[in-house]
N, C-alpha and C positions, 0 to 999 in steps of 0.2 A: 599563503599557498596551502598549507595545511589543512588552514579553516576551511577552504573551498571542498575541499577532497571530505572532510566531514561531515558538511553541507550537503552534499550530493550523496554520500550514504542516508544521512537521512532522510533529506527525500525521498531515496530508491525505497526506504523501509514505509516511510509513508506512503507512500503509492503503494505496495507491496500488500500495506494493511489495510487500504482502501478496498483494494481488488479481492482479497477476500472476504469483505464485509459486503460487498457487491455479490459476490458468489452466493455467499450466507443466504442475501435476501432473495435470492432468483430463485434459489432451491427451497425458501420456504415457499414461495409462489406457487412454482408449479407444484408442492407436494401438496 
């Protein structure tokens, strides 16, 4: 049960640090 709930923070962090790497490259784009 634990493991789950640990799991799912780090995915949420992973997603989390996707989405700014996302951001990162959109804004090099358009600059």
């Amino acid at each position: 049960m634990v493991k789950v709930i640990i799991d799912k923070e780090k995915i949420r962090d992973m997603l989390f640090m996707c989405g700014i790497e996302q951001m990162e490259i959109m804004a090099s784009l358009f600059r």
